[in-house]
C-alpha positions, 0 to 999 in steps of 0.5 A: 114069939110071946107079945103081952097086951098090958091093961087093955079094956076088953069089948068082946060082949061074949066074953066073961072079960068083956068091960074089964081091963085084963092082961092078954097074952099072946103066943105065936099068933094065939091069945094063950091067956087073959089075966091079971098076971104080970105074964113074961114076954119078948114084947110088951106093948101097954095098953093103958087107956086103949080098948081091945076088941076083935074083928076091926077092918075098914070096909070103905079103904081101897088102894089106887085103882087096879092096874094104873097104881103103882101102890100097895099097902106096903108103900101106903104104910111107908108115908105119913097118913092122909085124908083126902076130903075131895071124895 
């Protein structure tokens, strides 16, 4: 499945697209071109005003306590999101 990021701002300091908006192409799973081509895909997601950049996870994020919750990520992503400020 080919998905087009369309018009991301690109922080990647290594990178000769860092600071500059760019399409990304990306074909099952590997970015397969970065451009300013208008590149066919099966879903185009528009970036406008967004920034792209790599390796963002959330170190401090934890699902229930092991073995007394009956949560995962899957039933986590199925209700609205929340913030509990108690912590």
């Amino acid at each position: 499945m080919k998905i087009l990021i369309h018009s991301a701002l690109i922080l990647s300091p290594a990178s000769p697209f860092h600071k500059k908006k760019k399409n990304v192409l990306i074909n099952n799973g590997r970015i397969e071109e970065i451009g300013d081509k208008n590149y066919s895909a099966d879903r185009i997601i528009e970036a406008e005003g967004m920034i792209l950049s790599a390796g963002w996870f959330d170190l401090g994020t934890s699902v229930g306590t092991q073995g007394m919750s009956k949560e995962d990520l899957n039933s986590l992503a199925k209700r609205p999101w929340q913030v509990d400020l108690r912590r």
